[in-house]
C-alpha positions in Angstrom: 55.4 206.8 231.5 53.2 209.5 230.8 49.4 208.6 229.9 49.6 210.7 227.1 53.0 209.5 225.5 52.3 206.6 223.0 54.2 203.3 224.4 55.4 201.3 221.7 57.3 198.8 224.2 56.3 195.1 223.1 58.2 192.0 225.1 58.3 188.8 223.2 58.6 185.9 225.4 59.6 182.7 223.9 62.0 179.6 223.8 62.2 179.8 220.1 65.2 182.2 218.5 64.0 181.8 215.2 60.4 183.6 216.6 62.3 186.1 217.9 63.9 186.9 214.7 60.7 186.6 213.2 59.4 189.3 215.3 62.1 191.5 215.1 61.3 191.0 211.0 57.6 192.0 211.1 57.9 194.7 214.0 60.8 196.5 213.3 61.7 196.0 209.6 57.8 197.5 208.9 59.3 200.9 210.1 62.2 200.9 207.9 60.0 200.0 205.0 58.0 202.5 205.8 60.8 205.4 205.5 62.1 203.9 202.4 59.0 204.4 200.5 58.9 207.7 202.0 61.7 208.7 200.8 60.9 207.3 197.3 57.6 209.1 197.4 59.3 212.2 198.4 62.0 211.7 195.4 59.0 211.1 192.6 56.9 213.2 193.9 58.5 216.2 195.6 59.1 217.5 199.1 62.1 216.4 201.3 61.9 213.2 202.9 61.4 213.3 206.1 59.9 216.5 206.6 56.6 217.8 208.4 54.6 217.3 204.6 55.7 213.6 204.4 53.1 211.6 205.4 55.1 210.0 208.2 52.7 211.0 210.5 49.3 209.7 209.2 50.8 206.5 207.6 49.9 203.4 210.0 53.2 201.8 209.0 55.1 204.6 211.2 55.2 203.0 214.2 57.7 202.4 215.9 58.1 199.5 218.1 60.9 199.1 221.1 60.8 194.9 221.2 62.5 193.1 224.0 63.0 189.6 223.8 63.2 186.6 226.8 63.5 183.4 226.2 61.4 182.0 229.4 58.6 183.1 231.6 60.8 183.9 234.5 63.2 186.5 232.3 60.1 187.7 231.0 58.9 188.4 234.2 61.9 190.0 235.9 62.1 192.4 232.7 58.8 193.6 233.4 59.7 193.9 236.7 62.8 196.0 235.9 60.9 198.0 233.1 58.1 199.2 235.6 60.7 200.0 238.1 62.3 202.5 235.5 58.8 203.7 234.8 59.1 202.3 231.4 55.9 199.7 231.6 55.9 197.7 228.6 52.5 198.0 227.0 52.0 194.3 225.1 53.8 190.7 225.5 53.5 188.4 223.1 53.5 185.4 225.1 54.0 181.3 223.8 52.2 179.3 225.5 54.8 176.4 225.5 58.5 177.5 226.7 59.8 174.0 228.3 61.4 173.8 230.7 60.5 176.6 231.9 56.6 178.0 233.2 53.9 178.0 230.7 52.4 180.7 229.1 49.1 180.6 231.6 51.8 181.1 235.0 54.0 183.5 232.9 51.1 185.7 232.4 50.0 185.4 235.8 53.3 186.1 237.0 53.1 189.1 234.9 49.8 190.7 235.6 50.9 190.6 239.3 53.5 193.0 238.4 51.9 195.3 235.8 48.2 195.0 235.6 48.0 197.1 233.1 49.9 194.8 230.5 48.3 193.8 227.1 48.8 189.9 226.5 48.7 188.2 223.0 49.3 184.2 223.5 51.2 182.9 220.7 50.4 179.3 220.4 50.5 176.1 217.8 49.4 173.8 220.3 48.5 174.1 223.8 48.6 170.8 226.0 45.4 173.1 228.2 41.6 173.6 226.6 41.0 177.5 226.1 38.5 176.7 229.0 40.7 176.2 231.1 43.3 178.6 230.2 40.5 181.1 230.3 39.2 180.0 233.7 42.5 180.3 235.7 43.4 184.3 234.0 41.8 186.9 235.3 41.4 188.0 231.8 39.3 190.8 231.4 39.8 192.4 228.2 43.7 192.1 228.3 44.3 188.8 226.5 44.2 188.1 222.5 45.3 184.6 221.1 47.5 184.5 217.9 47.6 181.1 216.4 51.3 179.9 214.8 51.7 179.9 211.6 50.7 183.9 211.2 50.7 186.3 208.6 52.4 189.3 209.0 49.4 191.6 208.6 47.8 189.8 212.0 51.0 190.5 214.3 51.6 194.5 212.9 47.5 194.8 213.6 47.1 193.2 216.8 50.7 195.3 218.1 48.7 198.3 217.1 45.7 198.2 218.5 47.0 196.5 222.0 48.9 199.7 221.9 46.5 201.8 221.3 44.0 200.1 224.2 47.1 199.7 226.4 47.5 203.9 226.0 43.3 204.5 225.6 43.1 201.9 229.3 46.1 204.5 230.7 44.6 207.9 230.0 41.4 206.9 230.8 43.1 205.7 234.3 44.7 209.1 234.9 41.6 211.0 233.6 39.7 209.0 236.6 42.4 209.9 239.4 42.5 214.0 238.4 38.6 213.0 238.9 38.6 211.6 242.0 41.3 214.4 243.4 39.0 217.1 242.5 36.3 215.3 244.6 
Protein backbone atom coordinates (compact mmCIF):
# COMPACT_ATOMS: atom_id res chain seq x y z
CA UNK A 1 0.00 0.00 0.00
CA UNK A 2 1.19 3.23 -0.91
CA UNK A 3 2.59 5.66 2.01
CA UNK A 4 0.61 8.21 0.70
CA UNK A 5 -2.82 6.38 0.31
CA UNK A 6 -4.88 6.67 3.57
CA UNK A 7 -5.43 2.90 5.10
CA UNK A 8 -8.59 2.68 6.69
CA UNK A 9 -8.17 -1.31 7.16
CA UNK A 10 -9.03 -2.05 11.08
CA UNK A 11 -9.03 -6.04 12.19
CA UNK A 12 -11.17 -6.74 15.17
CA UNK A 13 -9.99 -9.76 16.93
CA UNK A 14 -12.33 -11.20 19.40
CA UNK A 15 -14.32 -14.34 20.70
CA UNK A 16 -17.27 -12.24 21.26
CA UNK A 17 -20.01 -11.89 18.12
CA UNK A 18 -21.91 -9.47 19.76
CA UNK A 19 -18.44 -7.09 19.89
CA UNK A 20 -18.08 -7.67 16.49
CA UNK A 21 -21.45 -6.38 15.70
CA UNK A 22 -20.78 -3.71 17.96
CA UNK A 23 -17.93 -2.65 15.88
CA UNK A 24 -19.38 -3.03 12.77
CA UNK A 25 -22.27 -0.46 14.43
CA UNK A 26 -19.80 2.36 15.54
CA UNK A 27 -17.28 1.93 12.49
CA UNK A 28 -19.18 1.46 9.69
CA UNK A 29 -22.79 2.80 10.41
CA UNK A 30 -20.79 6.39 11.42
CA UNK A 31 -20.12 6.59 7.51
CA UNK A 32 -23.59 6.08 6.51
CA UNK A 33 -24.78 8.63 8.96
CA UNK A 34 -22.51 10.74 7.80
CA UNK A 35 -23.93 10.77 4.05
CA UNK A 36 -27.43 10.93 5.31
CA UNK A 37 -27.00 14.16 6.91
CA UNK A 38 -25.24 15.18 3.89
CA UNK A 39 -27.71 14.63 1.89
CA UNK A 40 -30.19 16.43 4.22
CA UNK A 41 -27.90 19.34 4.39
CA UNK A 42 -27.56 19.45 0.73
CA UNK A 43 -31.59 19.19 0.40
CA UNK A 44 -32.14 22.27 3.10
CA UNK A 45 -29.57 24.02 2.12
CA UNK A 46 -28.72 23.66 -1.50
CA UNK A 47 -26.08 22.01 -3.65
CA UNK A 48 -26.33 18.29 -4.85
CA UNK A 49 -25.39 15.73 -2.47
CA UNK A 50 -22.57 14.27 -2.96
CA UNK A 51 -20.76 16.70 -4.86
CA UNK A 52 -17.22 18.38 -4.69
CA UNK A 53 -19.12 21.50 -2.36
CA UNK A 54 -20.51 18.98 0.20
CA UNK A 55 -18.52 18.91 2.95
CA UNK A 56 -17.72 15.23 2.65
CA UNK A 57 -14.31 15.96 2.49
CA UNK A 58 -13.53 18.04 5.65
CA UNK A 59 -16.25 16.37 7.85
CA UNK A 60 -14.27 13.88 10.34
CA UNK A 61 -17.29 11.48 10.19
CA UNK A 62 -16.16 10.58 6.43
CA UNK A 63 -14.09 8.00 7.00
CA UNK A 64 -14.39 5.12 5.84
CA UNK A 65 -13.31 2.06 7.57
CA UNK A 66 -12.66 -1.60 5.81
CA UNK A 67 -13.23 -3.86 9.31
CA UNK A 68 -12.25 -7.52 9.25
CA UNK A 69 -13.29 -9.60 11.94
CA UNK A 70 -11.49 -13.03 13.72
CA UNK A 71 -12.69 -14.54 16.28
CA UNK A 72 -9.17 -15.84 17.80
CA UNK A 73 -5.54 -14.80 17.93
CA UNK A 74 -4.51 -17.41 15.49
CA UNK A 75 -7.16 -16.28 12.56
CA UNK A 76 -6.22 -12.90 13.42
CA UNK A 77 -2.86 -13.58 12.78
CA UNK A 78 -3.01 -15.54 9.57
CA UNK A 79 -5.30 -12.57 8.17
CA UNK A 80 -2.59 -10.30 8.77
CA UNK A 81 -0.43 -12.60 7.25
CA UNK A 82 -2.60 -12.89 4.15
CA UNK A 83 -3.32 -9.04 4.11
CA UNK A 84 0.50 -8.03 3.98
CA UNK A 85 1.00 -10.71 1.44
CA UNK A 86 -1.54 -8.85 -0.86
CA UNK A 87 0.14 -5.67 0.05
CA UNK A 88 -2.89 -4.65 1.83
CA UNK A 89 -1.31 -4.24 5.57
CA UNK A 90 -4.00 -3.53 7.91
CA UNK A 91 -3.20 -0.40 9.74
CA UNK A 92 -5.03 -1.02 13.52
CA UNK A 93 -6.35 -4.26 15.40
CA UNK A 94 -8.50 -3.94 18.01
CA UNK A 95 -7.35 -6.67 20.05
CA UNK A 96 -9.31 -8.52 23.45
CA UNK A 97 -7.20 -9.42 25.71
CA UNK A 98 -9.23 -12.64 26.72
CA UNK A 99 -10.32 -14.97 23.69
CA UNK A 100 -10.32 -18.58 25.48
CA UNK A 101 -9.47 -21.07 24.33
CA UNK A 102 -7.52 -19.71 22.22
CA UNK A 103 -4.01 -17.24 22.82
CA UNK A 104 -4.35 -14.18 24.79
CA UNK A 105 -4.33 -10.85 23.69
CA UNK A 106 -0.43 -10.27 24.85
CA UNK A 107 0.80 -13.63 22.30
CA UNK A 108 -1.78 -12.46 19.67
CA UNK A 109 -0.08 -9.28 19.49
CA UNK A 110 3.15 -10.61 19.54
CA UNK A 111 2.28 -12.96 16.96
CA UNK A 112 1.23 -10.03 15.08
CA UNK A 113 3.94 -7.55 15.34
CA UNK A 114 6.25 -10.36 14.05
CA UNK A 115 4.42 -10.17 10.85
CA UNK A 116 3.65 -6.46 10.40
CA UNK A 117 5.68 -4.25 12.63
CA UNK A 118 4.11 -1.56 11.48
CA UNK A 119 0.50 -2.47 12.96
CA UNK A 120 -1.40 -0.12 15.42
CA UNK A 121 -2.73 -2.18 18.48
CA UNK A 122 -5.73 -1.06 20.71
CA UNK A 123 -6.36 -3.83 23.59
CA UNK A 124 -9.86 -4.11 24.29
CA UNK A 125 -10.21 -5.40 27.78
CA UNK A 126 -12.87 -5.66 30.95
CA UNK A 127 -10.60 -7.63 32.81
CA UNK A 128 -7.26 -8.97 32.31
CA UNK A 129 -6.03 -12.05 34.46
CA UNK A 130 -2.09 -10.10 33.82
CA UNK A 131 -1.03 -6.61 35.62
CA UNK A 132 -0.43 -3.84 32.91
CA UNK A 133 3.14 -4.39 34.21
CA UNK A 134 3.43 -7.20 33.02
CA UNK A 135 1.63 -6.94 29.88
CA UNK A 136 3.78 -3.91 29.24
CA UNK A 137 7.01 -5.65 30.11
CA UNK A 138 6.66 -8.72 27.70
CA UNK A 139 5.45 -6.15 24.25
CA UNK A 140 7.85 -4.52 22.70
CA UNK A 141 5.46 -1.63 22.71
CA UNK A 142 6.92 1.43 21.57
CA UNK A 143 4.28 3.80 20.75
CA UNK A 144 2.00 1.13 18.94
CA UNK A 145 -0.30 0.04 21.74
CA UNK A 146 -3.48 1.97 23.16
CA UNK A 147 -5.77 0.20 25.92
CA UNK A 148 -9.66 0.63 25.55
CA UNK A 149 -11.44 -0.40 28.55
CA UNK A 150 -15.11 -2.44 27.95
CA UNK A 151 -17.84 -0.88 28.49
CA UNK A 152 -16.99 2.15 25.76
CA UNK A 153 -18.65 4.92 24.36
CA UNK A 154 -18.82 5.26 20.94
CA UNK A 155 -16.98 8.59 20.66
CA UNK A 156 -13.70 6.67 22.24
CA UNK A 157 -13.62 3.76 19.50
CA UNK A 158 -14.41 6.32 16.25
CA UNK A 159 -11.43 8.66 17.88
CA UNK A 160 -8.84 6.19 18.79
CA UNK A 161 -9.67 4.36 14.89
CA UNK A 162 -8.77 7.82 13.65
CA UNK A 163 -5.91 8.82 15.01
CA UNK A 164 -4.15 5.04 14.99
CA UNK A 165 -4.86 5.63 11.36
CA UNK A 166 -3.53 8.66 10.98
CA UNK A 167 -0.11 7.58 13.06
CA UNK A 168 -0.22 4.24 11.34
CA UNK A 169 -0.11 6.44 7.69
CA UNK A 170 2.17 9.64 9.46
CA UNK A 171 4.78 6.23 10.88
CA UNK A 172 4.49 5.00 6.87
CA UNK A 173 5.41 8.19 5.07
CA UNK A 174 7.72 9.14 7.34
CA UNK A 175 9.31 5.42 6.67
CA UNK A 176 9.37 5.95 2.95
CA UNK A 177 10.51 9.68 3.28
CA UNK A 178 13.67 8.08 5.24
CA UNK A 179 14.43 5.24 2.48
CA UNK A 180 14.25 7.97 -0.79
CA UNK A 181 16.84 9.54 2.01
CA UNK A 182 19.00 6.99 2.45
CA UNK A 183 18.98 6.06 -1.52
CA UNK A 184 20.08 9.51 -2.40
CA UNK A 185 22.99 8.95 0.05
Amino acid sequence: MDAEQPNRRILLIDDMPSIHEDFRKLLAHASAVASDLDDDEALLFGGAPDSPSASTAASPLHLTFELDSAYQGMEGLARVRQAREEGRPYALAFVDMRMPPGWDGVETIEHLWQVDPSLQVVICTAYSERSWESVLERLDTRDRLLVLKKPFDAIEVQQLARAMLAKWRLSRTSEHHTQELEARV
